[in-house]
OpenMM code with the backbone's topology and positions (N, CA, C; nanometers):
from openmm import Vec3, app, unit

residues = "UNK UNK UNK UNK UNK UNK UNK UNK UNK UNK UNK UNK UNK UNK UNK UNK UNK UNK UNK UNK UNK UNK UNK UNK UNK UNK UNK UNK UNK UNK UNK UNK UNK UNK UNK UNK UNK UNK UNK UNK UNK UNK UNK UNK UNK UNK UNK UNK UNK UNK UNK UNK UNK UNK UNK UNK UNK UNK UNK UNK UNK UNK UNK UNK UNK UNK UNK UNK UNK UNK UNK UNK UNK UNK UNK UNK UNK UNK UNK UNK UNK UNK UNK UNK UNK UNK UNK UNK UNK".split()
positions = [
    Vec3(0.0833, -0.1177, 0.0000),
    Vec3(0.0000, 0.0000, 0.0000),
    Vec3(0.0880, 0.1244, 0.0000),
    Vec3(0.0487, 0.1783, -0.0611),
    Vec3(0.1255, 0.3245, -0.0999),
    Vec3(0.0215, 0.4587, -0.0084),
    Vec3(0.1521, 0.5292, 0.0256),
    Vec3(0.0864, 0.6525, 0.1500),
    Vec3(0.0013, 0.7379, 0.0501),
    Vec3(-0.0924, 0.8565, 0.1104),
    Vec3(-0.1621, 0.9352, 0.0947),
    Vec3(-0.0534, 1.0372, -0.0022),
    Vec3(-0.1104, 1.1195, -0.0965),
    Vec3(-0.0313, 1.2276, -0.1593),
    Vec3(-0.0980, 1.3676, -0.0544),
    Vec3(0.0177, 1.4107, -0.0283),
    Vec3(-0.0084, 1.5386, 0.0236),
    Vec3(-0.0368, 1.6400, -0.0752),
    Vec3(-0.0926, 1.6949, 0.0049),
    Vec3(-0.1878, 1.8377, -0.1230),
    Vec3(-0.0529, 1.9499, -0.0489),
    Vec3(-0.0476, 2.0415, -0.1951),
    Vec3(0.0586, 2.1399, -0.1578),
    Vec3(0.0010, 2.2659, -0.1279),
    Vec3(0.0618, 2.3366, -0.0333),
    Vec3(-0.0050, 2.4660, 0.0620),
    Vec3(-0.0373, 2.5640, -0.0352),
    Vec3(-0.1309, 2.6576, -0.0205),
    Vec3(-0.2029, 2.6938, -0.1192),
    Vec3(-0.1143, 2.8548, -0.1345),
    Vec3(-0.0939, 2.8904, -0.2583),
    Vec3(0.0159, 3.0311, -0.2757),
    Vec3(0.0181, 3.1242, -0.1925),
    Vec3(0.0818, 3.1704, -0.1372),
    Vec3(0.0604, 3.3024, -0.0567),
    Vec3(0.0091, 3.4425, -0.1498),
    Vec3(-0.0551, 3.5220, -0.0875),
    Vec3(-0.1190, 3.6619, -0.1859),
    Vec3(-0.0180, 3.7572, -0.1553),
    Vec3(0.0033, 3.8112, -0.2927),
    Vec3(0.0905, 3.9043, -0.2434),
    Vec3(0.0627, 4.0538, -0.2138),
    Vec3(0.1179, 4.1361, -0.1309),
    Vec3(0.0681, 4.2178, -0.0697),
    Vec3(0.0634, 4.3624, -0.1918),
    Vec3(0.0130, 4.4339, -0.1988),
    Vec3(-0.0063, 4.5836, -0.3037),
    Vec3(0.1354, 4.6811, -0.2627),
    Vec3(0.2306, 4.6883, -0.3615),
    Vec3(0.3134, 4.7935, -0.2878),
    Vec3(0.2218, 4.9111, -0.2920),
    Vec3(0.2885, 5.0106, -0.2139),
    Vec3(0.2589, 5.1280, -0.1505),
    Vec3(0.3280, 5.2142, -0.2555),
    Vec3(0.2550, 5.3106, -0.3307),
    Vec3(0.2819, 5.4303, -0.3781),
    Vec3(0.4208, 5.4967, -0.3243),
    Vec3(0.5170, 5.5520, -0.3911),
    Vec3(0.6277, 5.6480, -0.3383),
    Vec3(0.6028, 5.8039, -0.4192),
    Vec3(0.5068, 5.8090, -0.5180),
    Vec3(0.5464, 5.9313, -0.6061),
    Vec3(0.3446, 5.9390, -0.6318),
    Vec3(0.3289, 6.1004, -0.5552),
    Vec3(0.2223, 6.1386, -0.5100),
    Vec3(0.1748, 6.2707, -0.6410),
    Vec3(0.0355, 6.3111, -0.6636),
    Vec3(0.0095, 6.4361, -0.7156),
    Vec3(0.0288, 6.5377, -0.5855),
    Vec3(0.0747, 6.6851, -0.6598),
    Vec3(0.1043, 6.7541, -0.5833),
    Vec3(0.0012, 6.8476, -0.5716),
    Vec3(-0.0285, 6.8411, -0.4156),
    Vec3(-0.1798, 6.9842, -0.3842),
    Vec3(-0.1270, 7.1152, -0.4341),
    Vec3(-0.0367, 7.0999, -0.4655),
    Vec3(-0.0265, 7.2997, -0.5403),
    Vec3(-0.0534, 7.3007, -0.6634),
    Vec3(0.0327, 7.2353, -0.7222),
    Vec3(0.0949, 7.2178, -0.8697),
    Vec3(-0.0297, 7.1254, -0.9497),
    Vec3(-0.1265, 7.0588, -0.9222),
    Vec3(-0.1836, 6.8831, -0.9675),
    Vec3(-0.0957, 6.8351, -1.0567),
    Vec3(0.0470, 6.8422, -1.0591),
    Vec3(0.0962, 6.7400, -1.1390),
    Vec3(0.0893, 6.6123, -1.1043),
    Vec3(0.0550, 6.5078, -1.1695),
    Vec3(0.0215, 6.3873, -1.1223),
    Vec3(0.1951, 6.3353, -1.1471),
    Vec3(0.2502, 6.2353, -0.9947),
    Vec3(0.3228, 6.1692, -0.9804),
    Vec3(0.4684, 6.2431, -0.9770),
    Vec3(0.4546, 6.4019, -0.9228),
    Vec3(0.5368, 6.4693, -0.9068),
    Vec3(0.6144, 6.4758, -0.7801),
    Vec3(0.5597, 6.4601, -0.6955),
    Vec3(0.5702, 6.4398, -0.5495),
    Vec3(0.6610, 6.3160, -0.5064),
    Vec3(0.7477, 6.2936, -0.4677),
    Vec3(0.8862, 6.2161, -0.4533),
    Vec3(0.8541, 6.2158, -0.2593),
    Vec3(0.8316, 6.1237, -0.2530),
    Vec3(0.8386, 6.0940, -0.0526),
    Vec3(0.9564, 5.9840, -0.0448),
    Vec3(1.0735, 6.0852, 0.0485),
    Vec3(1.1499, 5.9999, 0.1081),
    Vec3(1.1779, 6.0068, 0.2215),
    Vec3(1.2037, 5.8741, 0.2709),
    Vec3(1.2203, 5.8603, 0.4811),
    Vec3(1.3818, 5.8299, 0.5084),
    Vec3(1.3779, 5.8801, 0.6282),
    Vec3(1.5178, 5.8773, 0.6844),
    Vec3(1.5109, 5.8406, 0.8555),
    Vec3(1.5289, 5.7290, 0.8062),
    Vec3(1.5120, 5.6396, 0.9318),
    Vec3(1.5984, 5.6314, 1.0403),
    Vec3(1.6960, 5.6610, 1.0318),
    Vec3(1.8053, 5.7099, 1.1168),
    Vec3(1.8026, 5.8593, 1.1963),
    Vec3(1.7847, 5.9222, 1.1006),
    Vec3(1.7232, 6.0886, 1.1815),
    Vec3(1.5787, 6.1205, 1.1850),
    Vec3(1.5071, 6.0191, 1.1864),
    Vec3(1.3633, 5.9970, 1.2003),
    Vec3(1.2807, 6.1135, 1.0926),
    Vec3(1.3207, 6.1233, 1.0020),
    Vec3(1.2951, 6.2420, 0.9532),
    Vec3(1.2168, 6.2143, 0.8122),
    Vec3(1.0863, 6.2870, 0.7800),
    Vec3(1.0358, 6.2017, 0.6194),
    Vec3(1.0003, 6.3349, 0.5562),
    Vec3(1.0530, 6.3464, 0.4363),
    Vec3(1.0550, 6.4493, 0.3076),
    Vec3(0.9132, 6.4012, 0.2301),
    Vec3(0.8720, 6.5219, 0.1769),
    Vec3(0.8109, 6.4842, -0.0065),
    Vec3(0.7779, 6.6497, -0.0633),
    Vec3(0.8462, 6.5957, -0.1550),
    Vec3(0.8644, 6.7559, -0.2507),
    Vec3(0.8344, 6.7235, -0.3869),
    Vec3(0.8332, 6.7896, -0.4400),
    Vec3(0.7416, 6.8495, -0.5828),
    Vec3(0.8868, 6.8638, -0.6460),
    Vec3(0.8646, 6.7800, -0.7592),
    Vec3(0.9927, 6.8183, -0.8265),
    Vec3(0.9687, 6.9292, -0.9689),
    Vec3(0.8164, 6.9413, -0.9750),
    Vec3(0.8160, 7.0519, -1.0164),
    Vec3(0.8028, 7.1934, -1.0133),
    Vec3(0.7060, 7.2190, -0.9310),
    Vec3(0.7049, 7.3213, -0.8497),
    Vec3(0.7878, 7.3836, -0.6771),
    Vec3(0.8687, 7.2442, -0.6318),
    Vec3(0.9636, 7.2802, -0.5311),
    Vec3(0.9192, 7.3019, -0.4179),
    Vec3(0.8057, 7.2802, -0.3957),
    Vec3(0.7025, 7.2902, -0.2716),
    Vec3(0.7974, 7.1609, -0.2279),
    Vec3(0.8053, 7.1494, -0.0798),
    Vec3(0.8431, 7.0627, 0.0329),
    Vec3(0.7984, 7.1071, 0.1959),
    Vec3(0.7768, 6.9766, 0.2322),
    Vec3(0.6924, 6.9036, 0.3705),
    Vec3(0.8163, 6.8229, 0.4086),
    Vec3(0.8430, 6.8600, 0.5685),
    Vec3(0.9140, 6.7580, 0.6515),
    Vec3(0.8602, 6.7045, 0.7819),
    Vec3(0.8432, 6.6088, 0.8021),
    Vec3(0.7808, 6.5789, 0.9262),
    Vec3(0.8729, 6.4269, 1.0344),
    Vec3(0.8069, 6.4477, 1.1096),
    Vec3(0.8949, 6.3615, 1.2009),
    Vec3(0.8024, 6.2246, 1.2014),
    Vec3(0.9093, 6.0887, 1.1866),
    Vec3(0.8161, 6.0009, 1.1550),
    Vec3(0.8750, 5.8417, 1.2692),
    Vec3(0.7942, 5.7546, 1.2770),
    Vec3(0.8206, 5.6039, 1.3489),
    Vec3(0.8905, 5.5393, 1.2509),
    Vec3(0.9246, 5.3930, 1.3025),
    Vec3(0.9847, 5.2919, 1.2183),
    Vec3(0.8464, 5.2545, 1.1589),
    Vec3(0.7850, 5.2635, 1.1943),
    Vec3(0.6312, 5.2149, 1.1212),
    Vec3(0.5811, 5.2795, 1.0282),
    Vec3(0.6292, 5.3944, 0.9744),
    Vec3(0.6321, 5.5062, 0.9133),
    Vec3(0.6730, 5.4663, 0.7835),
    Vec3(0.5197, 5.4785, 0.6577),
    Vec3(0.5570, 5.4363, 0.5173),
    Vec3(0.5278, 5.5674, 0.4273),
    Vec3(0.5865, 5.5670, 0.2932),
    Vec3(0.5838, 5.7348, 0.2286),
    Vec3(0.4315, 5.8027, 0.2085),
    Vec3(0.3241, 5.7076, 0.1981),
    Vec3(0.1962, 5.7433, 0.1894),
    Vec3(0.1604, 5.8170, 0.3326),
    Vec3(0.2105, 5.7897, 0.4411),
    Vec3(0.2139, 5.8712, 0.5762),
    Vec3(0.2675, 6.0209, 0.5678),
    Vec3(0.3554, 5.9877, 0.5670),
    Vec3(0.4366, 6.1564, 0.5112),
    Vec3(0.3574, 6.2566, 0.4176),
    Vec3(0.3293, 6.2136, 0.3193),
    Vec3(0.2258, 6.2713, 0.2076),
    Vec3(0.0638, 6.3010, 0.3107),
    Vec3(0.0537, 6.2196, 0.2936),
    Vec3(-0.0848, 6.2147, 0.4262),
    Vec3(-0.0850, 6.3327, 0.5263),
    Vec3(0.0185, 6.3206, 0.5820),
    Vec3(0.0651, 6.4364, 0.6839),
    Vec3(0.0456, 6.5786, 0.5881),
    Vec3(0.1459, 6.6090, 0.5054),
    Vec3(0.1460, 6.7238, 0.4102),
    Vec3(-0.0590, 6.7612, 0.3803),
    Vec3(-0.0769, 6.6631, 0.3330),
    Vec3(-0.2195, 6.7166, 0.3299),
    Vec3(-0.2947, 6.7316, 0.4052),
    Vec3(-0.2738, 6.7191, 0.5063),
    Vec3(-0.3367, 6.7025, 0.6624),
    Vec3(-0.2835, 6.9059, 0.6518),
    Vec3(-0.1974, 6.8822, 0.6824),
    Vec3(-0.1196, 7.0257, 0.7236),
    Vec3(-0.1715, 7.1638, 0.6326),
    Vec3(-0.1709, 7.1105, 0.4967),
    Vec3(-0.2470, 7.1890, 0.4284),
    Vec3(-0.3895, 7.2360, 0.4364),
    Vec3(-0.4636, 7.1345, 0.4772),
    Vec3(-0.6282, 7.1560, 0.4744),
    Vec3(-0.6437, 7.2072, 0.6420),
    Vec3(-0.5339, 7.2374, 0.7023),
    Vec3(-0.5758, 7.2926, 0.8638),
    Vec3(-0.5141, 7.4409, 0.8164),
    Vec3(-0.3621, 7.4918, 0.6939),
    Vec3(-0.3803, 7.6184, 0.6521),
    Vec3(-0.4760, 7.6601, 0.5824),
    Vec3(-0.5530, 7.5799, 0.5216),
    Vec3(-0.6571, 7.6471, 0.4490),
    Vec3(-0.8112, 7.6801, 0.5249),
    Vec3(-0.7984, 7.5968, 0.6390),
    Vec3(-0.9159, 7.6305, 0.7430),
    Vec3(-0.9334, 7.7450, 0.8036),
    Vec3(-0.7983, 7.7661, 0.8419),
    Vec3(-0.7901, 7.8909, 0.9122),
    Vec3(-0.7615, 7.9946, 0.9035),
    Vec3(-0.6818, 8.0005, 0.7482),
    Vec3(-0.7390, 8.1253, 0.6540),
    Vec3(-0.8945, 8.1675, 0.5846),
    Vec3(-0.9831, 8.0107, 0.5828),
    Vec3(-1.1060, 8.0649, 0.5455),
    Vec3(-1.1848, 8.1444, 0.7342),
    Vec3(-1.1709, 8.0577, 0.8194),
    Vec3(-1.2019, 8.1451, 0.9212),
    Vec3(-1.1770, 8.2875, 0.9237),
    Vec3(-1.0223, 8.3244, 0.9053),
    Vec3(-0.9955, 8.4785, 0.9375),
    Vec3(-1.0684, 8.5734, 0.8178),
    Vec3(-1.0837, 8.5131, 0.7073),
    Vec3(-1.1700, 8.5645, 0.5880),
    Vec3(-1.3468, 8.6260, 0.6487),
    Vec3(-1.4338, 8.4981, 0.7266),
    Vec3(-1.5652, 8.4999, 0.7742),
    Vec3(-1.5506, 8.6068, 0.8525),
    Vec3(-1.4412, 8.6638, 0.9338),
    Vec3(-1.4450, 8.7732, 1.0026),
    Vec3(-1.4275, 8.8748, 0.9599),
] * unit.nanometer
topology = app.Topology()
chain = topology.addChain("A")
for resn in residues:
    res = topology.addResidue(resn, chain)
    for name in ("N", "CA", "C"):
        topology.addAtom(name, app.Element.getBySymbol(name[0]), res)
């Protein structure tokens, strides 16, 4: 008698990389925006390589370039809040 055939483990999925090159909220050039991290001086860039606009923020080891970018637009839509406030007055 001959053993059972084992069934082989089923493929692993592979995961979606993560974006590095963003449209830029000033400029809308699409895929202008360059995010890079510096993991050693905890430190994460993304600048516009066409228009020269740049965001630096302080980041974790957990910290991926869509965060950084994220941040930048975060930062932007709280200057634009509170210039439309001082406007209502």
């Amino acid at each position: 008698m001959g053993k059972r055939k084992s069934s082989a483990p089923p493929p692993k999925k592979v995961a979606p990389k993560v974006d590095t090159q963003f449209t830029c909220p000033f400029c809308n050039h699409d895929k202008s925006v360059v995010a890079r991290l510096d993991k050693t001086s905890e430190k994460g860039m993304v600048e516009c390589v066409v228009c020269g606009q740049r965001y630096t923020c302080n980041i974790t080891h957990l910290s991926e370039p869509i965060d950084v970018y994220s941040d930048w637009i975060d930062a932007c839509e709280r200057v634009n809040a509170r210039e439309g406030e001082e406007e209502e007055e």
